[in-house]
C-alpha positions as CSV (number, residue, x, y, z in Angstrom):
1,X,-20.2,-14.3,30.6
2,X,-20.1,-11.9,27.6
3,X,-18.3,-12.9,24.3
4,X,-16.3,-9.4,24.7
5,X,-15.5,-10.6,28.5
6,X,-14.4,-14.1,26.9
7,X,-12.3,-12.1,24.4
8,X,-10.5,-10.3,27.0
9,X,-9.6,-13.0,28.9
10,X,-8.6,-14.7,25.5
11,X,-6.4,-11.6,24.9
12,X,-4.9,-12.5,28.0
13,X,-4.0,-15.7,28.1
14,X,-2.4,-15.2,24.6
15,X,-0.3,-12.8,26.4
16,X,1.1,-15.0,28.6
17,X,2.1,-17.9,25.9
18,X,5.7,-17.8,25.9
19,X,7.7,-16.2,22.7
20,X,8.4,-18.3,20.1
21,X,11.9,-18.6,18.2
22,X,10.3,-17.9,14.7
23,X,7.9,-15.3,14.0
24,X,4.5,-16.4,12.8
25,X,3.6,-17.1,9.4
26,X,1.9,-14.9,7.6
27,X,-1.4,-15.2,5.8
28,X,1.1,-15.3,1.9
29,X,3.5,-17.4,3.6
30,X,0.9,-19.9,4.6
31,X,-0.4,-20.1,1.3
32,X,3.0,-20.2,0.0
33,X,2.9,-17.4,-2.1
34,X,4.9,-14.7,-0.3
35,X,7.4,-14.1,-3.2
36,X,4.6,-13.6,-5.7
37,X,4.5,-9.7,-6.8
38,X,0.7,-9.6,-7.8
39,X,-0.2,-11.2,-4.4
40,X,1.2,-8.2,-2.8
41,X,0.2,-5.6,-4.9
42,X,-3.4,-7.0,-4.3
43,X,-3.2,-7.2,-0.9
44,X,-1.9,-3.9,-0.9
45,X,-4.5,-1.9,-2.8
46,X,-7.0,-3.8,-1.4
47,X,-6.3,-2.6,1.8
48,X,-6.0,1.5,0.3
49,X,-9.3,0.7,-1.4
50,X,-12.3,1.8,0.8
51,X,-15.4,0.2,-0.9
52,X,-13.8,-2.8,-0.2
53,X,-15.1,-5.7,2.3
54,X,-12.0,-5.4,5.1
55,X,-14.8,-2.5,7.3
56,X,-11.6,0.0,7.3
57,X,-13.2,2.7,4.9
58,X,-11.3,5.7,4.2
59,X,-8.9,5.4,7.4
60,X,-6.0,3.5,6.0
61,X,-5.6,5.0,2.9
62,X,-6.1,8.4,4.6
63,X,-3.6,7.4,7.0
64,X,-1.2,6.1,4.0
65,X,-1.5,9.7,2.2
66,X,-1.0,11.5,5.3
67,X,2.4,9.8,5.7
68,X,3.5,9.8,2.5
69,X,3.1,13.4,2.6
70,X,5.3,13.8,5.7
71,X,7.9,12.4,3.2
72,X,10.5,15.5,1.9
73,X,11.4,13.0,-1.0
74,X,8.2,12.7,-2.5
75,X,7.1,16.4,-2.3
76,X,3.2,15.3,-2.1
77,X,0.5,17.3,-0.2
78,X,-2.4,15.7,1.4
79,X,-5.8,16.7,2.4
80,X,-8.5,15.4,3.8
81,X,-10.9,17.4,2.3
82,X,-10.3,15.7,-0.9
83,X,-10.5,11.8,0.6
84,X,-13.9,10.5,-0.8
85,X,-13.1,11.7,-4.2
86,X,-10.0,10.1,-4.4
87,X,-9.5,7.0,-6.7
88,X,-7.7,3.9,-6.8
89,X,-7.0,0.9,-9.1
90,X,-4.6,-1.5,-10.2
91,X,-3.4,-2.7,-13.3
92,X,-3.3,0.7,-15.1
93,X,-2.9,1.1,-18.9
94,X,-0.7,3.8,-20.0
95,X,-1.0,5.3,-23.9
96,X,2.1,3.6,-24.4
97,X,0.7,0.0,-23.6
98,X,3.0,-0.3,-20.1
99,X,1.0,-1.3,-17.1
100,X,1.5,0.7,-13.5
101,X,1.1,-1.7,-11.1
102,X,-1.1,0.7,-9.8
103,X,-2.6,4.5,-9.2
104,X,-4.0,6.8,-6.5
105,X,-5.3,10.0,-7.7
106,X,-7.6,12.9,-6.9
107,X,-9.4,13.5,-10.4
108,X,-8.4,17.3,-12.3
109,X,-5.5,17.8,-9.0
110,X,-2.4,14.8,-8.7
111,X,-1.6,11.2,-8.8
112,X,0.9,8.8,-7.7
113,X,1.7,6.0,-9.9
114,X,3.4,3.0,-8.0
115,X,5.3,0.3,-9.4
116,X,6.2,-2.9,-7.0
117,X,9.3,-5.0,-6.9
118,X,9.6,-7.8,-4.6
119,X,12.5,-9.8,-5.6
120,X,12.8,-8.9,-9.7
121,X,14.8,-5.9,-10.3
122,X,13.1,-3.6,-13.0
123,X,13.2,-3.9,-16.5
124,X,12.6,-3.0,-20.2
125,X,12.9,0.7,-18.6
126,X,9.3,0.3,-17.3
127,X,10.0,3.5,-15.1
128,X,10.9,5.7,-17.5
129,X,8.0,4.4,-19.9
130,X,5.3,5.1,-17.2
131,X,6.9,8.7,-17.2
132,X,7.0,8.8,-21.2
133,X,3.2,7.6,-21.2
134,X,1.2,10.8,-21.8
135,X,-2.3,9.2,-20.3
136,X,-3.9,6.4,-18.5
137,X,-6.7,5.4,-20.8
138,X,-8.4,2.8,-18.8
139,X,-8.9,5.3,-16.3
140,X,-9.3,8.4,-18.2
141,X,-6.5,10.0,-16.4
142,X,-4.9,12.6,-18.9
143,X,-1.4,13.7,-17.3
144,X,-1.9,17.2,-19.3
145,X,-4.9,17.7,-16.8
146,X,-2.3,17.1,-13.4
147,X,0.3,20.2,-13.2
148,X,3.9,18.8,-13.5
149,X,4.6,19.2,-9.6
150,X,1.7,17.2,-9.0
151,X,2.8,14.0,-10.6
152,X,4.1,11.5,-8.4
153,X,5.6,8.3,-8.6
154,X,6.7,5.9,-6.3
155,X,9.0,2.5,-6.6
156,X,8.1,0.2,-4.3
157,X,10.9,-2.6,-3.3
158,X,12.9,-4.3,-0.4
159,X,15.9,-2.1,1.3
160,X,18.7,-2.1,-0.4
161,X,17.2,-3.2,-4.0
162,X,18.5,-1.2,-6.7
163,X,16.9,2.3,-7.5
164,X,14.4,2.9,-10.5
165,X,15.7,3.6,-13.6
166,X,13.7,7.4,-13.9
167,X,14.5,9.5,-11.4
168,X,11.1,10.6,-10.8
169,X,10.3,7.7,-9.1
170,X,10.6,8.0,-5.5
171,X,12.3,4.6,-3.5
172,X,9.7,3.3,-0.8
173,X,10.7,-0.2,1.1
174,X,8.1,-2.8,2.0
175,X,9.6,-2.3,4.8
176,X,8.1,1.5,5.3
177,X,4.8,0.1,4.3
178,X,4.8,-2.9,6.7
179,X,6.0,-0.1,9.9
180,X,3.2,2.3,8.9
181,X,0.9,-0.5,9.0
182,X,2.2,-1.6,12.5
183,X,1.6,2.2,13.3
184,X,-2.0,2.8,11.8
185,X,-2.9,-0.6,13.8
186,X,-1.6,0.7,17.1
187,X,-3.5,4.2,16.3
188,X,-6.9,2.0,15.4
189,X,-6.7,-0.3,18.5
190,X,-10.6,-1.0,19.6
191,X,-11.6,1.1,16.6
192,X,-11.4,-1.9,13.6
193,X,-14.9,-4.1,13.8
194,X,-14.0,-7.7,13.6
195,X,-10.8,-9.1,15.1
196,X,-10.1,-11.3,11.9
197,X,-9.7,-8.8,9.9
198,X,-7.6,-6.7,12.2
199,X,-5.7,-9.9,12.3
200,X,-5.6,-10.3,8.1
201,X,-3.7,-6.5,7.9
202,X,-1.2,-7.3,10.9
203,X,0.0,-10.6,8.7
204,X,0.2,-8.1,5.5
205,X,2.4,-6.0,8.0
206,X,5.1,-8.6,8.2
207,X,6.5,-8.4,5.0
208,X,9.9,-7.9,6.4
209,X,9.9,-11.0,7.9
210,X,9.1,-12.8,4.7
């Protein structure tokens, strides 16, 4: 018999184990660091990071920008034409010493600057500090380059957190992330090589459940 035969019938008898009461753990919870914010923010942007090792490429991060674009509160545009030139890191220095937790941009054209919360709320003003900062050195990202409209920001926390301190940050819940993540996996069923990490991003998707 063929390993993808013994898959399927895998697949199938996994569907017929009955529900449990608790959801299953995922990959953070198990090594019992599901509360710490770097750990996410890593997972994250290692996931939107296509030279990466997880065989996804461009698609998630393409599909990422597309939906962030469909968002009327962040007023971004997204096109595909632009997808192998965009960038991504973590761990951004601004000119004013403040860190970003992290930054997507298309070199000369936008960016979106992210800041993560998990359980902390913000502080020291770091929102409106990443909006003061007038460059990102460590990545030679000048903001007088990027037309005003074309500078986005997004705060990323649970529901019901409190809102950022600059209102140019846009509010996007882990709970967004972990539904688009549900969504891209659906789209990308029999298209991801290598069930395990299929299974790695569907534990990252749980968040909500954390």
């Amino acid at each position: 018999m063929s390993v993808e035969k013994q898959l399927q019938e895998l697949v199938q008898r996994l569907h017929r184990l009955p529900n449990l009461d608790e959801p299953l753990p995922t990959t953070l919870q198990i090594l019992g660091r599901n509360h710490q914010e770097r750990d996410w923010q890593r997972l994250l942007f290692y996931f939107l990071s296509p030279g990466r090792g997880h065989g996804l490429d461009h698609r998630f991060l393409e599909y990422l920008l597309s939906s962030l674009s469909k968002r009327e509160d962040l007023n971004y545009t997204f096109s595909r034409l632009d997808l192998l030139d965009i960038q991504v890191e973590t761990e951004v220095v601004a000119s004013n010493g403040t860190r970003p937790d992290g930054i997507l941009w298309l070199p000369g054209d936008w960016f979106i600057c992210w800041e993560l919360k998990l359980r902390a709320s913000e502080t020291d003003k770091q929102t409106e500090a990443y909006i003061d900062a007038s460059s990102f050195p460590s990545i030679d990202l000048s903001k007088d380059e990027i037309s005003v409209d074309n500078r986005h920001y997004s705060y990323l926390a649970p529901e019901k957190k409190s809102s950022p301190e600059a209102t140019e940050f846009v509010q996007l819940s882990w709970e967004w992330i972990a539904s688009e993540l549900q969504a891209f996996l659906a789209k990308s069923q029999g298209g991801i090589r290598h069930g395990r990490r299929h299974s790695s991003t569907t534990s990252s998707a749980r968040y909500s459940r954390n």
